[in-house]
N, C-alpha and C positions, 0 to 999 in steps of 0.2 A: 853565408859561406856555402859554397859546393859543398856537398857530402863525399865521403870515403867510399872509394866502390863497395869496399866491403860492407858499410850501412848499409849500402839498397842492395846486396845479394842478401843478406838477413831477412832485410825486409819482403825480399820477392820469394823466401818462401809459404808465405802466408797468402801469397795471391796466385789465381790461377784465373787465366782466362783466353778466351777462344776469338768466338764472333760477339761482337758489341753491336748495339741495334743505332740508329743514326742519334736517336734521341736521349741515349746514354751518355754516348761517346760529347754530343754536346752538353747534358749537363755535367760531364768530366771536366771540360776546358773552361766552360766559367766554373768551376769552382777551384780548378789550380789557378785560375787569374786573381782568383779573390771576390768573387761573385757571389749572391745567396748569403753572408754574411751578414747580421746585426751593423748600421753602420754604427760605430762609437758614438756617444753623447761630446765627447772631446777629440778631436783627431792629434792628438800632441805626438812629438817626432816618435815616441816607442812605436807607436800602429803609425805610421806614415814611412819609418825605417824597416819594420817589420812588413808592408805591402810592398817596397822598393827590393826588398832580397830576394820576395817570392817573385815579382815580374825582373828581378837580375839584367833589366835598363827603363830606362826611360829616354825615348827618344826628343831630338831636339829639333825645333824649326823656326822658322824664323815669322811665318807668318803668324799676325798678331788681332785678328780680324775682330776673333773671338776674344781669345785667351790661345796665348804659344801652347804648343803642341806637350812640352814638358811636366806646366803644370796640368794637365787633365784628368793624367789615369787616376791619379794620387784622389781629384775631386770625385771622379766619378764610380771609387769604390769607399772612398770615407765621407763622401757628403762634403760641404766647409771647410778646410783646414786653413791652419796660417803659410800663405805662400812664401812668407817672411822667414821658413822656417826652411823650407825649401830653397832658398837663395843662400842662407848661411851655410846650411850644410855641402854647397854645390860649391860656393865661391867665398868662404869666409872660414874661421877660424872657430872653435876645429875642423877641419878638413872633413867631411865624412864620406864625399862622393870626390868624383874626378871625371873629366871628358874626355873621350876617345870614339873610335870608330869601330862600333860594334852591329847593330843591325843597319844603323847610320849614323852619324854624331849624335852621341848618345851620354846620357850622364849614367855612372856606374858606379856601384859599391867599389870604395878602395880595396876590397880583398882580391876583386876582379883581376887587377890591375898587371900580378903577376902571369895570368892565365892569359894574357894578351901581349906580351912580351914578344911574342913570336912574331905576329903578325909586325911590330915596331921596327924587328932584324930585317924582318922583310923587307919590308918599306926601305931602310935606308939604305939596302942591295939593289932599291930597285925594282922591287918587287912585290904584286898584288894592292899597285896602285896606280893610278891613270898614265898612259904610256909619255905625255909631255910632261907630268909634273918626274917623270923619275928620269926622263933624256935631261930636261930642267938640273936634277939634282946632280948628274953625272957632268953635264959640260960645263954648267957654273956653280960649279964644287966651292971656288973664292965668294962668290955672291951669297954661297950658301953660309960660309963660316963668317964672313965680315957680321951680315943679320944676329947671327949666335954669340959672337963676339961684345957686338952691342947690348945684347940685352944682358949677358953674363957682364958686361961693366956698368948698366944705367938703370937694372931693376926693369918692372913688368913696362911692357909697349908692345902695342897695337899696331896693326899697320896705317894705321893714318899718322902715328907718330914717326914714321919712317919716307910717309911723302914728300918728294922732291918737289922745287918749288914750279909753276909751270914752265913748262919750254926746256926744263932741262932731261938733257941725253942720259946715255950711260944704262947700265943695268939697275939703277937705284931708282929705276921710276916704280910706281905707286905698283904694276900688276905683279913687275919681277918681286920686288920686296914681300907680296903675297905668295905668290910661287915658295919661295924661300921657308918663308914663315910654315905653310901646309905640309911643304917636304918635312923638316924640322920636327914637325908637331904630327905627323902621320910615324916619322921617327922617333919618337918617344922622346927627342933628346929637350923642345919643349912640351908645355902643356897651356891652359887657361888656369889663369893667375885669377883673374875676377872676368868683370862683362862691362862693358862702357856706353851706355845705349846698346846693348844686347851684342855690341860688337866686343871679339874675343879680346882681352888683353894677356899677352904672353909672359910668360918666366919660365928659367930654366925647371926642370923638373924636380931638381932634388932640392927646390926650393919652394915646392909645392906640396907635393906628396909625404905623406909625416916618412921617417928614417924607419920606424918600424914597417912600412909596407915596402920600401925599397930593400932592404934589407930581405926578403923572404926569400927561400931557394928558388931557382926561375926553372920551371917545369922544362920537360921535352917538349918539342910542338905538338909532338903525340898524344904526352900527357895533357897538355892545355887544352886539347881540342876534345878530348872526351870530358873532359870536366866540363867543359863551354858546351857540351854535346847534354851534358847531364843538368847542366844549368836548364836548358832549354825544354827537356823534357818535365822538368819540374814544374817549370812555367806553364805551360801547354798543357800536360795532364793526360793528350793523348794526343800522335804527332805520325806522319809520314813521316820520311827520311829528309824531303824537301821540305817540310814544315822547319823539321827539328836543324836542317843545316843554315837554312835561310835566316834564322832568330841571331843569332851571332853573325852571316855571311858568310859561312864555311865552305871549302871547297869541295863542288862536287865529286872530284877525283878523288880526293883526299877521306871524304866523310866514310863510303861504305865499310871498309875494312876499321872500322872506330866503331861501329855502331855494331860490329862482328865481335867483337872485341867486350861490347857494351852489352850484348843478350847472351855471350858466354860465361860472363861475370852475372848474369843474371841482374843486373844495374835497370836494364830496361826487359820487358816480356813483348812479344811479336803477338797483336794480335788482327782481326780482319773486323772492318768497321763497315756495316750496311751501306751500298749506295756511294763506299768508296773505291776507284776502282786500283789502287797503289795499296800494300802493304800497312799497316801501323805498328806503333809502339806505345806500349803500357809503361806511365810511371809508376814503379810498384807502389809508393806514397799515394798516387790520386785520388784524390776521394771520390765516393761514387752515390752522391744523392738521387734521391729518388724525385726532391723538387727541388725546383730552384727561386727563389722570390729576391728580386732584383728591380732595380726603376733606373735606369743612367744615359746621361748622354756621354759618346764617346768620342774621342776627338780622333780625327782620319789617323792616325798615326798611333793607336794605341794598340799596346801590343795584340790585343782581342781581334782587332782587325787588318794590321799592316799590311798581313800577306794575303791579297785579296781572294785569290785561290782557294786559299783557307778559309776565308769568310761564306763564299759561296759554296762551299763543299757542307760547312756547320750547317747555315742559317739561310739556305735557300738566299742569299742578301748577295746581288750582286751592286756591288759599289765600286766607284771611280771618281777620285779627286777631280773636280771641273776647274781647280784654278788655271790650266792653259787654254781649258778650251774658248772660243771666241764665245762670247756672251751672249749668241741666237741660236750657239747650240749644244748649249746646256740644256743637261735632261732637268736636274734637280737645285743648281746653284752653285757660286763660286765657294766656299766653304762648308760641305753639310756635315752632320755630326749623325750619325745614328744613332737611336734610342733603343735603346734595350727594357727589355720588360719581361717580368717571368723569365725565361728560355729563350724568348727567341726578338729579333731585331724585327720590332715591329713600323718602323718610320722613322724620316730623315728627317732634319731641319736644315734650312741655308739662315745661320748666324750674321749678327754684325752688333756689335759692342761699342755703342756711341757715347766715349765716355761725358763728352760736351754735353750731351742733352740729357746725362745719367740712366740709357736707357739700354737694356738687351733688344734690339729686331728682331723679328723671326720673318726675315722676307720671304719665305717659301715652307710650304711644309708636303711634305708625302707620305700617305701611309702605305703600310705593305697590305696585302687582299690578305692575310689571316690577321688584322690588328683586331683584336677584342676590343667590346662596347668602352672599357674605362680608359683604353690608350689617349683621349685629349688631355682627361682630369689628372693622369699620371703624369702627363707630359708638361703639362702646364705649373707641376708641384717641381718639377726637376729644374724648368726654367726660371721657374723664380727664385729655386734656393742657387743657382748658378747668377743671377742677374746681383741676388745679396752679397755672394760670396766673390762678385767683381765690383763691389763697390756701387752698381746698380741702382737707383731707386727704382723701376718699374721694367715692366715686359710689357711689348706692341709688339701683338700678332697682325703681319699682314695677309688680306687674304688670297694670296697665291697659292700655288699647285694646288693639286685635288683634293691635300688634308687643311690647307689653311681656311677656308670659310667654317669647317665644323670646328677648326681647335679657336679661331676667333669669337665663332660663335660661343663656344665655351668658355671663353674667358669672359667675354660680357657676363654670362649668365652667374659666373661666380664674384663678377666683379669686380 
């Protein structure tokens, strides 16, 4: 749940703070992410729902190399969990998450749901969403309600259950029927019912979402956007203006006078972070360790890293997804994960999960110039409790990029 502004004006009078040195301010944001933490002997849904509130999304992707982008953060601050636990609460009964479009399609605590309402109105005005899906929405307003129609009379469907057979015309071919579907579902009016081979299946919303969460008062946009303002802060620990708009997707125009609003209430404290050259904000909650002891691989899309700006501004780590790039010029590989250790993002891996041959790859691996002596032995424990926890029998290290001969080497040597 967001807190009451009034919680974190309470709270922020117990904090005072100024200039933060670079290496505070990062061990601030792993530990609002949930980092430095004992991992559980059990990861069962209480700490699996309880690290889903504090990161308030988990983003969704499609690629499947590894392991989707969804289950990651969940692995990579509780160790093992059941993913089983993760798909019930996401697409099963009871309901306890739901999908929308929040940093990017994202799975979200149902409490959220209200506090996104706005962005829904939006959407089916036409508004703060891609300029052909909402001309789409406006000129084939019939195509749009026949698609609504159907699924309020036939129960959940997919758009492959709305494919026209080949060679046939008309607005009812396979992409319109998509279009439809996105408008729809960017409009709150559907959502994801379950996933069918990872592809969405649709229903109307108030057959989704329990009656207690529709039911809640629907904020002002104002109000949602400070709570969603405040969500993010909580998440982060310590955030520029762009940090903390970016988490949700918030409007630039819109955010400064929120976040005015948000250091008046005393909700968030201004403070100046070494080495950064934008403004920050103190969650007045942030805890502020003095270490931090961490071992994880993190998947591109975890909140710790999304905004890459932010990665490279923490952890000296500049990273860039190579899945479009042509495959001669790629720096690091088509998938990498970076590893975290201690404090800071010491090396990358390029992944691939062969479930045929029951094997985790490590086609490539990097390390950064300050990786300390134990970064293989660390790395090689994370990889294999990740190679277990996908059903894996073993980890092959190949020996690519400049870390992969020493962490292959190290895995012979352990065996």
């Amino acid at each position: 749940m967001v807190p009451a502004l009034g919680d974190t004006k309470r709270a922020a009078t117990s904090v005072t703070a100024d200039h933060i040195s670079a290496a505070a301010a990062r061990r601030i944001a792993l530990a609002a992410q949930g980092f430095g933490e004992a991992r559980p002997e059990v990861a069962d849904w209480r700490r699996m729902n309880r690290t889903i509130n504090r990161l308030g999304l988990l983003q969704i992707d499609s690629v499947s190399v590894s392991a989707r982008a969804h289950y990651m953060p969940l692995f990579s601050r509780l160790g093992p969990y059941p993913r089983e636990a993760l798909e019930r609460a996401a697409w099963g009964k009871p309901r306890k998450l739901f999908e929308y479009w929040a940093h990017e399609a994202s799975l979200l605590p149902l409490e959220t749901q209200p506090l996104l309402r706005w962005r829904m109105d939006r959407a089916a005005a036409g508004e703060g969403i891609y300029k052909g899906l909402a001309v789409f929405g406006r000129e084939q307003a019939p195509a749009v309600a026949a698609v609504l129609e159907r699924i309020a009379a036939e129960g959940p469907l997919s758009s492959g259950d709305f494919e026209a057979p080949r060679g046939a015309g008309g607005w009812w071919g396979w992409s319109d029927t998509k279009r439809a579907l996105e408008f729809l579902f960017w409009s709150g009016r559907i959502t994801t019912a379950t996933r069918r081979s990872f592809a969405r299946v649709y229903d109307l919303t108030e057959r989704v979402i329990p009656p207690a969460i529709l039911s809640l008062p629907t904020p002002s946009p104002a109000e949602a956007q400070r709570a969603l303002l405040l969500a993010s802060a909580r998440a982060l620990g310590i955030a520029t203006a762009s940090d903390l708009r970016d988490y949700f997707r918030l409007s630039a125009a819109e955010t400064p006078p929120l976040l005015a609003d948000l250091v008046e209430a005393g909700a968030l404290i201004p403070v100046t972070v070494e080495g950064w050259s934008q403004p920050a904000f103190l969650h007045p909650q942030a805890r502020r360790p003095r270490k931090i002891a961490a071992q994880a691989l993190l998947s591109p899309f975890d909140p710790l890293v999304f905004e890459r700006a932010r990665t490279e501004r923490l952890f000296g780590f500049r990273y860039r997804i190579e899945i479009y790039t042509p495959a001669e010029k790629r720096l690091h590989g088509y998938y990498v994960l970076p590893f975290l250790l201690g404090d800071r993002l010491v090396a990358r891996v390029d992944l691939k999960a062969d479930r045929k041959a029951g094997t985790l790859f490590v086609l490539s691996a990097h390390a950064e110039p300050h990786a300390p002596a134990e970064t293989a032995e660390a790395l090689l424990t994370e990889l294999r409790q990740m190679a277990g926890w996908l059903g894996l029998e073993r980890v092959t290290v190949l020996p690519a990029g400049d870390f992969g001969p020493p962490l292959a080497a190290a895995q012979a040597i352990a065996g």
